[in-house]
N, C-alpha and C positions, 0 to 999 in steps of 0.2 A: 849410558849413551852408546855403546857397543856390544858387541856379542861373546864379551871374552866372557869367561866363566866368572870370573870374579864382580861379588854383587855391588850396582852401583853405590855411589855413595849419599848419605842417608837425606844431606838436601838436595838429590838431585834425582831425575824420575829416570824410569826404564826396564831393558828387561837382563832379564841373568838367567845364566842356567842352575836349574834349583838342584840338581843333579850334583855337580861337579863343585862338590865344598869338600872340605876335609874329613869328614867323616862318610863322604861315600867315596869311596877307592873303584865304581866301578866303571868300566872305559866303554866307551860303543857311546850308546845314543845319549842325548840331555833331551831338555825339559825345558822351558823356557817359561817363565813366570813374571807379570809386572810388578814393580817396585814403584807406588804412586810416591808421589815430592812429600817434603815436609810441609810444604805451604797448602799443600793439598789436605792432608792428614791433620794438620793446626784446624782449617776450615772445618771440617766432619766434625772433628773435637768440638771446636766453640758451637756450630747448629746444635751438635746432639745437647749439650747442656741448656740451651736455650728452647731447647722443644719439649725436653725432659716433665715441666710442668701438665701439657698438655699430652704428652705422649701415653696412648690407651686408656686415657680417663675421660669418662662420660663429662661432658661441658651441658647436656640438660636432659635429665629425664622426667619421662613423659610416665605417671602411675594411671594405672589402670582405675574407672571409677566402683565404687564398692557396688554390691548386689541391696538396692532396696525391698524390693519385690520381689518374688519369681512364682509366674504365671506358667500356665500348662505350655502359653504359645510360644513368649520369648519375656524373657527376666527383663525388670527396671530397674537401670541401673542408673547411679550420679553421673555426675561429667565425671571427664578425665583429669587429674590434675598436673600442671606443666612446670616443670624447677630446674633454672638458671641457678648453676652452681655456681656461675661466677656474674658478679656484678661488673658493674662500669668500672671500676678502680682497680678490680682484679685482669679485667678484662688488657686494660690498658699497660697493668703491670706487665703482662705475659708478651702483649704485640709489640709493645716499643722496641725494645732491645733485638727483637726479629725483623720489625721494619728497617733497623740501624744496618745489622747484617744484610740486609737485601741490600740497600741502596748502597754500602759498601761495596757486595758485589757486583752491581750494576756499573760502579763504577771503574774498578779496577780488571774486571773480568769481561768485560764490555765483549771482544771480539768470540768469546764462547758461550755468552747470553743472547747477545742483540743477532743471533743468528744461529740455524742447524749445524753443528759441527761433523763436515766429513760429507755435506748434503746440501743443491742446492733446489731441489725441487720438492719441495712439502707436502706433496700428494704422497709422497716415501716415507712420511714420519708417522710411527707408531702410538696409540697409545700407552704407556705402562701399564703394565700386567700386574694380575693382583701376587700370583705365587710366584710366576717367575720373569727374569728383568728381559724386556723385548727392546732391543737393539734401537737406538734415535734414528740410527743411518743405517744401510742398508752396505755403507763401505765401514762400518763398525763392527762386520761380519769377517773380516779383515785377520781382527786382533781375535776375535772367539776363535779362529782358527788356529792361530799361533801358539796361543795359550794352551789351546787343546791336543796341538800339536806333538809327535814324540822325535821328529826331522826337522830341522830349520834351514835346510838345504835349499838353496835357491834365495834366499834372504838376504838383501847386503845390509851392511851395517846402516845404511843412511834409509835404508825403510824400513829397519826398527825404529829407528828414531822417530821418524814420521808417522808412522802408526801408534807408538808412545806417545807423543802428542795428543793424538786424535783420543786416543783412550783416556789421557788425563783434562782434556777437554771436555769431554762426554761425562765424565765423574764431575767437574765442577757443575756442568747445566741439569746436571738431573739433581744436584742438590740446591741448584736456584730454583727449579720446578718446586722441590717438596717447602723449600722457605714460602713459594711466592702463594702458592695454595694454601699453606698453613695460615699466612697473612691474614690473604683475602677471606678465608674460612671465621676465622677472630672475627675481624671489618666486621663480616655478615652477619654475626651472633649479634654482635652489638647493635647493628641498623635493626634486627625482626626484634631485637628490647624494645627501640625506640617505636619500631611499627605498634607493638603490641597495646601500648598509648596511646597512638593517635585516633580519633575518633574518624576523618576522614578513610583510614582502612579498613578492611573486612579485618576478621580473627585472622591471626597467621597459624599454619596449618604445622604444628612442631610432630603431628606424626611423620610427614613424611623425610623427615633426618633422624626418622630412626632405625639403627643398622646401617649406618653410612660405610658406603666401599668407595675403591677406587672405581668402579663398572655405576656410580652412580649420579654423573653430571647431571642426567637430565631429568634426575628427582628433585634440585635445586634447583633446576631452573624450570618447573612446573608449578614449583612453590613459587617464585618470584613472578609466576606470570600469573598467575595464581592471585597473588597480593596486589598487581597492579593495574588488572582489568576488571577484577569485581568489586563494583561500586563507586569505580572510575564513573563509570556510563551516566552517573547524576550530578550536574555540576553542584547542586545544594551543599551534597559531602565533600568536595577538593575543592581546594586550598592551596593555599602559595606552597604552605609547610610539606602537601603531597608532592607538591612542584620539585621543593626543594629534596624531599626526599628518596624520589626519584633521578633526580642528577646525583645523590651520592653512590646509590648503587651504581651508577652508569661510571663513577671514576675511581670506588672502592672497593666495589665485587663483580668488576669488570668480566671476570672469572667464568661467573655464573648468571651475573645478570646480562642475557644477549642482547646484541641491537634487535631483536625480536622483540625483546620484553619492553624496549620503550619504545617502539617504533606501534605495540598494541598498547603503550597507555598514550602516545597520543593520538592514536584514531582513535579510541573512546571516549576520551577527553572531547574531538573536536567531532564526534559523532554528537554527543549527548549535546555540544552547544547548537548544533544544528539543529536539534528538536526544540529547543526554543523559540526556534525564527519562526515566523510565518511561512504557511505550507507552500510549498512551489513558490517562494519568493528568493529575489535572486541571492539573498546572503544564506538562507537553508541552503542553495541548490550549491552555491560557492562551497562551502563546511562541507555540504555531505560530498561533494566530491574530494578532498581535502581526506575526511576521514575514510571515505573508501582507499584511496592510495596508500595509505599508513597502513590499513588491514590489509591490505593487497601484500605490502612489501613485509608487514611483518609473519603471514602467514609461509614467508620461504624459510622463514628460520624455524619453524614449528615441525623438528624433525622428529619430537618423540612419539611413539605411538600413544603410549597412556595418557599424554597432555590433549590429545584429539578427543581420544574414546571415553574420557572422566575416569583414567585409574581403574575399572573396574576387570571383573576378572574376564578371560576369554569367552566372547560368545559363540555361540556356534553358526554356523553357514546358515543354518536354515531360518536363523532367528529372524526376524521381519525388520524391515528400514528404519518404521516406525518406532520401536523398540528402541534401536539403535540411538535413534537421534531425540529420543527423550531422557532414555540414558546419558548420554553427553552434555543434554540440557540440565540436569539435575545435579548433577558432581562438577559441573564450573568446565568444563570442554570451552578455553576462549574460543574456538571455531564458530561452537554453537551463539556465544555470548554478541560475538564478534557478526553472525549472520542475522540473530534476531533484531540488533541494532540496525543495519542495515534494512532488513523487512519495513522495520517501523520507519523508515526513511522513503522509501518504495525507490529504493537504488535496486533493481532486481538484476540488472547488468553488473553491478560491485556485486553483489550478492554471488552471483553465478562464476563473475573470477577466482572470487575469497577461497568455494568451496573447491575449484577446481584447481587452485595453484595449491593448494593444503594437500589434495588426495597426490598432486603430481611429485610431491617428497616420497612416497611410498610406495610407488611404483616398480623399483627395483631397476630405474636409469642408469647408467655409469660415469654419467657426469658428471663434474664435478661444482660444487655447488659454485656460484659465481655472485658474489659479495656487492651488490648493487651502489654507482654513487651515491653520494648522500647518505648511508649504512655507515657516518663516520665511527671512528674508534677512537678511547681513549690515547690523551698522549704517550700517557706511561705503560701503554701496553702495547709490548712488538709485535709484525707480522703474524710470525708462528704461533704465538699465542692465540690469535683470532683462530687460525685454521686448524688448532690443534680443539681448543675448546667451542667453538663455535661451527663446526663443519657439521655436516649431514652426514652421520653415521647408520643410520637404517640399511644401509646396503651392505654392510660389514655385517648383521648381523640376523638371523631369520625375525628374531625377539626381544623384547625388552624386558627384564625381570626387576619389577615394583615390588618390593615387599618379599615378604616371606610366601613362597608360591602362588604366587601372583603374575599372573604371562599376557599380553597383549602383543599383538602379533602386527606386520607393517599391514596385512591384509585388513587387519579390525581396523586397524586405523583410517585407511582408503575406503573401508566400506563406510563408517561412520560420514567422512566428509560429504560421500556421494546421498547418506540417510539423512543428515541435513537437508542439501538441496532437494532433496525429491518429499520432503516434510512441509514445507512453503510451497511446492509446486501445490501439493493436496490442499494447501489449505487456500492457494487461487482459485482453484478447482471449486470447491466446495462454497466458498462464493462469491461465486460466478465474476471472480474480474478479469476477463474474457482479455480485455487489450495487456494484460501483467503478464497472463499464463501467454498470448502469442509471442512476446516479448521473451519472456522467459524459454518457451520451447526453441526463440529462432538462436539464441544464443548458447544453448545446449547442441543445437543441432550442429552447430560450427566447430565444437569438438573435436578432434583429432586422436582422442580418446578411445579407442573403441570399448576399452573397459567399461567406463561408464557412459556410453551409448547405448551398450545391450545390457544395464542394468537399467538405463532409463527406461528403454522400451519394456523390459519384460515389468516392472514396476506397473506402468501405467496399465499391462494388460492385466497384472496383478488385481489392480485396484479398479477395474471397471473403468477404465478413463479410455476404450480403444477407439474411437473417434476421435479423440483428440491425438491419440498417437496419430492415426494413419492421415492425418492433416497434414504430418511432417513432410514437406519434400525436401527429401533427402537423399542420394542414391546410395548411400550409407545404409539407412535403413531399409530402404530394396534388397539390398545385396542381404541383411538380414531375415527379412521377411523369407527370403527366396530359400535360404538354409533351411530355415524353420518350417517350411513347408513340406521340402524334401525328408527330414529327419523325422517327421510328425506322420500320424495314420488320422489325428483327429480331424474333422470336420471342420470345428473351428479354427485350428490352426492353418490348415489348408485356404482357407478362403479366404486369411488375412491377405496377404499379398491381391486378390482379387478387389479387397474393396478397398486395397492401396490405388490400384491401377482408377477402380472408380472415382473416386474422391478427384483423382488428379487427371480425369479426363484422357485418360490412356486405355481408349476401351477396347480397340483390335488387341491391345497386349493384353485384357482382361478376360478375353473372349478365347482369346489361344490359351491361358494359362490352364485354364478348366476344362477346355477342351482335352487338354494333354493331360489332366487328372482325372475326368475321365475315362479317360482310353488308356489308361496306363495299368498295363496287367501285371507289374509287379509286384502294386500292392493288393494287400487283400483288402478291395474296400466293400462294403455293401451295395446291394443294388439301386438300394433310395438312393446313396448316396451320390452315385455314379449318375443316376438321373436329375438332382439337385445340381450338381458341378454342370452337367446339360442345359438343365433351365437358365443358369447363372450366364453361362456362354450363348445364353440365345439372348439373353436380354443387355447383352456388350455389343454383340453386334448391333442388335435395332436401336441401338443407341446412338452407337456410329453411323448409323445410317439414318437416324432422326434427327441428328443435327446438320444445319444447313453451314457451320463454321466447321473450317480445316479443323481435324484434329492430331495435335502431334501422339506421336504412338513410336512403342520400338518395332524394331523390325525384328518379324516372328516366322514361321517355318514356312509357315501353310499358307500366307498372306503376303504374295506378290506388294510390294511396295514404290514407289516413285519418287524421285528426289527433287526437290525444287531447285528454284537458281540461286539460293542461299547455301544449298546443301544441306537443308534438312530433309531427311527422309519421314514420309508419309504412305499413308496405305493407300490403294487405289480403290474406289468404289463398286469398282468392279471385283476385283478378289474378295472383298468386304461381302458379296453379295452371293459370293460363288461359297465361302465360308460359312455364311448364313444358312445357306440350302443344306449345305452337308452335316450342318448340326441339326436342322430342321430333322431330316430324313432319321441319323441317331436315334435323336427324341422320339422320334416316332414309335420306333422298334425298341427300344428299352422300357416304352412306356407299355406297350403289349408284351415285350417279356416279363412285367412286373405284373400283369393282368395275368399270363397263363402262370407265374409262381403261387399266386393266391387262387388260384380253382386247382393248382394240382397239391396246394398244403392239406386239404381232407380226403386226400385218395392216399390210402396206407400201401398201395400198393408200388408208389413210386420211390425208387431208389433214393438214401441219403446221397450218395454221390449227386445225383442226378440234381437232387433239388440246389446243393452245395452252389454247383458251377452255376445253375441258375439266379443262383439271388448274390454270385459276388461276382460278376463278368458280365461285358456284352456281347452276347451270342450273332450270329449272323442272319439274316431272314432264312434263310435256306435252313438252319439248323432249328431253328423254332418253328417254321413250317412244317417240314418232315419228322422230327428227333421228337416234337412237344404238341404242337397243335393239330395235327392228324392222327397222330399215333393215342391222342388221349382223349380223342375225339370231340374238342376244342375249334367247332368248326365257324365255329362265330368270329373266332379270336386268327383264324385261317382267312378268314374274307380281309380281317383290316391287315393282317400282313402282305396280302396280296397288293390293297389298296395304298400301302406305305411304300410300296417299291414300285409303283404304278407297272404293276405286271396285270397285264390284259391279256388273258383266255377262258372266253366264252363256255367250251365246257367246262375248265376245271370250277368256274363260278357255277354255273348250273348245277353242277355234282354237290357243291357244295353249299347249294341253297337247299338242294331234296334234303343233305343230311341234316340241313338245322330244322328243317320241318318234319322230316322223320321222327327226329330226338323228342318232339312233343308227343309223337303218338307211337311209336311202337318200343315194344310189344305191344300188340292189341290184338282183340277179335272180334270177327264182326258173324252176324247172319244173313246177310244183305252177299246177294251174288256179284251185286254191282258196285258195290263198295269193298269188296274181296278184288275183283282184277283190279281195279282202281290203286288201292294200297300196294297191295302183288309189283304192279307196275312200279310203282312209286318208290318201294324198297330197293330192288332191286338195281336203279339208278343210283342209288349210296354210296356211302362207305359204309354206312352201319351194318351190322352180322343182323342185330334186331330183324322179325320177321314178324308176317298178321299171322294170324290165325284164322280158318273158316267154323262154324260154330254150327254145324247143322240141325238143324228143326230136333230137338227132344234132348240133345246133348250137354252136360250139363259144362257151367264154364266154371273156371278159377275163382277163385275169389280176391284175389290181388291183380287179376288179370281186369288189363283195360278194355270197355265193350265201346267201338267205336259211336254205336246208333247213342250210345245217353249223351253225347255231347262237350262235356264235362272238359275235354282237349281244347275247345274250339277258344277260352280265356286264354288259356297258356302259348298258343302258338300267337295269336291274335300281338299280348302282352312281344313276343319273344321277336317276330318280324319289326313291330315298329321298332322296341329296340334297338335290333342290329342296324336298319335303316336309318335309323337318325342318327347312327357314328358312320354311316358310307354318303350320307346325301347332302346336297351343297359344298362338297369339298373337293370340287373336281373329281371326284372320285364317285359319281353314279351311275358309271358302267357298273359298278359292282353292285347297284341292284337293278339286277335288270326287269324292269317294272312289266314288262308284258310276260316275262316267262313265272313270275309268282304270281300276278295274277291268274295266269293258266290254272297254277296249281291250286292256289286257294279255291278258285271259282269252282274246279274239277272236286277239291274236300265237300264244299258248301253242296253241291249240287249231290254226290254220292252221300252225305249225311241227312239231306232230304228225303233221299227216296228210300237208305235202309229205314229212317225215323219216322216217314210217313209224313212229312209235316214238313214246312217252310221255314226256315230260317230264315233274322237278318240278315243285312248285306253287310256282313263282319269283317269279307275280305273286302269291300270298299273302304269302311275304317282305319283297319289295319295301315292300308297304304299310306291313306293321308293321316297318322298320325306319326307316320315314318317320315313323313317330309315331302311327300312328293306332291306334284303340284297337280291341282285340279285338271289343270290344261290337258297336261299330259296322261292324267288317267281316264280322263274321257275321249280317247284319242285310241291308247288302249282296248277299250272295252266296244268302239265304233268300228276298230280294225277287226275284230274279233268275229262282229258281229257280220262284216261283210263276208269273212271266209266262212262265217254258216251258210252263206247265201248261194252255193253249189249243191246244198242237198236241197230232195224233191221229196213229194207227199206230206204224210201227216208230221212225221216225225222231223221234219226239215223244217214246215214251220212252226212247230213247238219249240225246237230250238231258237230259228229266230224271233220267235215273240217274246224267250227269255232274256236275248241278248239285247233285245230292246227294252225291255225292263230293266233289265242294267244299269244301260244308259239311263232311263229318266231318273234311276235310283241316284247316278251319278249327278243328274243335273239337280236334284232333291238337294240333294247332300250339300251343294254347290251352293245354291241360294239360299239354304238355310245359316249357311256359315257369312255369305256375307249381310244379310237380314240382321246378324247379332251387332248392337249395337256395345262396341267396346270405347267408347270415349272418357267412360268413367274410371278403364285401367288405365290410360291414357298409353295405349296401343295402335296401331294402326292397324285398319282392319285387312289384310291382307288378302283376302278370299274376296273381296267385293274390290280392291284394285286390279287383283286377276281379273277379276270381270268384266268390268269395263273392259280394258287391254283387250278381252277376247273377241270381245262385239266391236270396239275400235275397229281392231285391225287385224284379228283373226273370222270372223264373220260368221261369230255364233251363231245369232238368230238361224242365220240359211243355211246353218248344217241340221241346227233344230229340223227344219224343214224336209232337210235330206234323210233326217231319222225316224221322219213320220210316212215317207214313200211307202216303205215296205209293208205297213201294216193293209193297204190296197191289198194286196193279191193274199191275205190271208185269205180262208176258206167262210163260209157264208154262216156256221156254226161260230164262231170265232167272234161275229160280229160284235156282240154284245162289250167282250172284251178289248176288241180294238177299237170302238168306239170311244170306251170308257179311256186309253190312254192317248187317243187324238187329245182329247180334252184335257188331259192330265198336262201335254206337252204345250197347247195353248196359252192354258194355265198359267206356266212356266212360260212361255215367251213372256206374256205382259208384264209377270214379276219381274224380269229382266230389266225389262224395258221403264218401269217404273224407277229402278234402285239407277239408272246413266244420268 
């Protein structure tokens, strides 16, 4: 009771210096050592003799079954066989006299049982270690100093005292712990005898008590939850007898069996009596509520990981959900047992709590678990007891070790709960009960989880379900999309977020997103792609602008916005529109940059760089004009660039109509003098280097080389004009072909391959035009202008010309009435060429220009007659059919 040297006496506790006895002589420092009471030391005496039976002796082994077979794959072996070494009578012999001493010390010891000695806050209390002894209290660190200590300087005698106390405190409750465990250990042996009998139980599972430590609570209480959920779920099998013996565990192996373990036998109990009722009738809906709460509240005590994931060994990350949660379904996972009961209830809200309060033990919170009303406890078990054996220890430790290397992890276990629910979600999906799964998603969506948010989402994009994700409105799942975008190169992932924004009627934000992925030259995307994310963004806008209802949208970079009197912000129709044009104009130009990368992929002559930037960026008009479609002489693909930035100059079109009619014919060579300056002229107007060649009388020509007189050009250029023509015409954009100056030049081909060939050609270049697009109106307006500016030359040669430009024309008006003459009602078309027609005699006043183009044939020459008689008539002719078809 002091600090003299002299050691206390032998009934009385304390400390002495171990130092300073008679046979050590040496002076300077002491030692200090506790002296526990007699009453202490009696106590240890009588346990240890009373445990001695039980102490390091196997109480049941489990033998391994013998080999009957062995096959190449896996040997047949017997069952295992299970031996209870001690019976009921032995059993009883051994716990009596230990229950005698307990409640001995329960009651004489009361103030260092019924409470932490030295401690009043339990989140501070340890559990025992297996090698070495881990302190109750954290002020019991106190006395290991003292002890350890070689100074006891600064210690007065009345806080040795008091810390003697506290240490011989500490020694009596740690040997009520080893009594009250060793008890309840006995108890338990003897309840899984009796379980092993009753027919209302499954088998009791005696491997997993084998190898028992102190590190393994929650392999006994896997077992017990084990025993009292499977086969619960049938009322057929339970019985009062399960009734009843399940209230002994609840007041005999308090220990182990948690208010978890009966709080899941009775929502299984009162699950399974709800599947008896009548479906949707209010006593099912009553029970199934009833048994959803009980799994609700007993899934917060389900802190082990191997009781989730069915015991088995660690799986890996990459292992699939489904996997997972048929794993659990098959080794007894009450989660799994506990969710399918539910399913079959269509409680899809219980369902979604059960799985989501189970994973939130394993999350790595720091909370402290908080013991719900109604989670009452036995009388005979104190506080500390609950919160020593019964708390949520997952956060103490990375893992859980089942067995002899055997590891489950808190992560396996969080994954499994989450492979669960997303296993029922698939199998609403698959079918088709449409109002379960909405039900089901909107109460996932409300999660606060983000862990298992972005395992929900990537799941369903896993499994082909991504319309049904991007259904979610969530701004959760935005903010997800919106990452995954950014972090992504792929297509598909890019585009999610896009038919997020669709789905949910946010199409200005739809329309920006893609805009900004395509324009975004960070990444390296391809050029389809970058025109794809184009299309995507033209078809958000006209969206927005084809609905006559407000649409709410966020607010975005490039899209002027306006706020109501509510203060929600909306987009303006106007910025919507100025938006629209500026993707239009893009589209335009990346779709002809896509046009010149495919006619420059079989020219080996063009640089890998060159093509690179081409097919992963959007170049400028000015850089694909000059840098690509001039320089490769790509002069086709030169007009629609011009035509896409609505750039109007009249020569640089003209230059660049010679060169696309040049490219049909030269190189070539003619023998024709007059189809030599003809060409001469014509080249020279280009861009092309290509030249003619004159071919004179005896000389002989090439053989690869083109003769302009055989003809042979006149398909290809014919083919090559309407082409280009019908991507310039009707598009606003028919300044870019200017119809009276390629007429010049066709009519000027036609006429010089006449006279080097000797012989008359059709009127090719009148097909040409109208198969480009252009309107009768206008080409017989052309060929009438034409024809009056021949009308300043004099003599022969003046009117030869004009009698051919009047030929022309009736060619024109030929062409004219034949096309609307074709009766198309059987393509169910409209004739297009016979509504011009009318139109022109309407209200352009065809017939009397007819008239104006028959004047001229008067003052032909008297030789001539015969011929301009013959097209008087020709044009007559042509009135009346006119006049017939109004």
């Amino acid at each position: 009771k002091d600090s003299s040297s002299a050691a206390p006496d032998a009934s009385t506790m304390g400390f002495y210096d171990a130092k300073s006895s008679a046979t050590d002589t040496t002076s300077g420092s002491s030692q200090f050592a506790f002296k526990p009471s007699s009453l202490s030391d009696g106590l240890m005496a009588v346990a240890s003799r009373l445990l001695r039976p039980v102490w390091y002796k196997p109480l049941v082994v489990v033998t391994e079954g013998r080999t009957l077979y062995r096959s190449r794959k896996l040997p047949i072996t017997s069952s295992a066989k299970v031996e209870l070494l001690l019976d009921d009578d032995a059993l009883e012999s051994v716990r009596g006299p230990l229950i005698a001493l307990q409640n001995l010390m329960r009651e004489v010891f009361a103030p260092a049982i019924k409470t932490l000695p030295g401690i009043q806050d339990a989140d501070k209390m340890e559990i025992d270690g297996e090698d070495t002894a881990v302190l109750i209290s954290r002020s019991m660190q106190q006395s290991r100093f003292l002890r350890s200590s070689n100074d006891a300087k600064g210690y007065l005698s009345s806080d040795l005292t008091d810390i003697a106390k506290l240490v011989e405190e500490r020694n009596v409750h740690s040997l009520y712990r080893l009594l009250s465990r060793t008890v309840q250990l006995l108890q338990l042996l003897g309840l899984l005898r009796r379980a092993q009998d009753m027919l209302a139980l499954p088998e009791v599972e005696w491997g997993l008590l084998h190898g028992l430590n102190a590190r393994s609570q929650e392999r006994v209480g896997a077992l017990l939850n084990s025993l009292m959920s499977t086969g619960m779920g049938n009322p057929d099998t339970a019985s009062v007898e399960s009734e009843n013996f399940a209230d002994l565990l609840r007041k005999q192996a308090y220990l182990f069996f948690s208010p978890g373990a009966r709080l899941s036998y009775l929502g299984f109990q009162t699950g399974a009596a709800a599947l008896q009722q009548a479906p949707a009738s209010n006593q099912q809906m009553r029970l199934r509520n009833e048994a959803s709460k009980f799994l609700k509240r007993a899934s917060k005590y389900w802190h082990s990981a191997p009781l989730i994931t069915g015991r088995l060994l660690h799986p890996t990350d990459k292992e699939e959900h489904e996997k997972l949660a048929r794993r659990a379904m098959d080794d007894g996972s009450p989660l799994a047992r506990a969710s399918q009961l539910l399913f079959e209830l269509n409680d899809i809200g219980g369902l979604v709590d059960l799985c989501l309060t189970a994973a939130a033990n394993f999350t790595g919170s720091k909370s402290a678990f908080k013991r719900e009303e109604g989670d009452s406890i036995p009388s005979d078990m104190f506080t500390w007891e609950y919160d020593l054996y019964h708390r949520n220890t997952t956060n103490q430790r990375d893992s859980d070790i089942v067995g002899s290397g055997v590891e489950v992890t808190a992560r396996d276990a969080m994954r499994t709960c989450h492979a669960i629910l997303f296993h029922y979600l698939l199998d609403l999906l698959a079918t088709n009960r449409h109002e379960l799964v909405e039900q089901m998603l909107s109460i996932c969506a409300g999660s606060k989880d983000s862990t298992f948010l972005e395992a929900l989402y990537q799941h369903l994009i896993d499994k082909d379900h991504v319309d049904t994700l991007l259904r979610i409105d969530s701004e959760h799942l935005e903010r997800w999309l919106k990452g995954k975008s950014k972090s992504s190169d792929r297509e598909f992932e890019l585009t999610l977020l896009w038919r997020f924004y669709i789905l949910h009627h946010k199409d200005t934000a739809a329309g920006e997103i893609m805009w900004i992925r395509a324009c975004d030259t960070s990444r390296k995307l391809a050029l389809v792609q970058r025109i794809e994310f184009l299309r995507k963004a033209l078809f958000s806008y006209n969206s927005f602008l084809g609905d006559n209802t407000t649409q709410l949208s966020l607010p975005i970079s490039r899209v002027k916005t306006l706020s109501s009197s509510q203060g929600t912000v909306y987009p303006t129709r106007e910025a919507v529109e100025h938006a629209l044009s500026e993707v239009k104009a893009k589209l335009d130009v990346a779709q002809i940059q896509q046009r010149i990368a495919r006619a420059l992929k079989s020219i080996p002559s063009v640089s890998p760089d060159k093509m690179e930037v081409l097919e992963s960026s959007l170049l400028s008009v000015s850089d694909l004009f000059n840098d690509y479609a001039v320089q490769w002489n790509l002069f086709d693909i030169g007009l629609a660039i011009m035509a896409s930035c609505e750039y109007q100059d009249r020569d640089t079109t003209d230059m660049l109509w010679k060169s696309v009619i040049c490219q049909e014919l030269l190189p070539c060579a003619t023998k024709s003098q007059v189809a030599f300056n003809f060409l001469q002229t014509l080249s020279k107007e280009s861009i092309l280097t290509e030249s003619v060649t004159f071919c004179a009388p005896g000389r002989p020509l090439h053989d690869d080389m083109l003769l302009f007189e055989s003809g042979t050009w006149v398909h290809r250029l014919k083919e090559r004009v309407a082409q280009v023509g019908r991507e310039l015409l009707g598009k606003k954009t028919d300044y870019m072909f200017p119809l009276d100056f390629i007429i010049m030049i066709l009519e000027g081909l036609r006429e010089a391959l006449d006279v080097a060939a000797g012989s008359t050609s059709e009127a090719w270049p009148l097909n040409s035009v109208i198969e480009a697009g252009a309107s009768y109106s206008s080409v017989l307006k052309c060929y009438a202008d034409s024809a009056t500016e021949e009308d300043t030359l004099i003599g022969r040669a003046g009117e030869a010309k004009r009698a051919k430009k009047i030929e022309n024309i009736r060619e024109v008006l030929v062409h004219w009435v034949r096309s609307a003459s074709r009766n198309d009602s059987l393509s169910g078309k409209s004739n297009v060429a016979l509504e011009e027609l009318r139109n022109s005699v309407r209200m352009g006043g065809l017939l009397a220009q007819i008239d104006m183009y028959m004047t001229p044939l008067e003052s032909l020459m008297s030789e001539e007659q015969s011929a301009v008689e013959a097209l008087r008539l020709e044009f007559a002719a042509l009135k009346r059919t006119i006049e017939d078809l109004m």
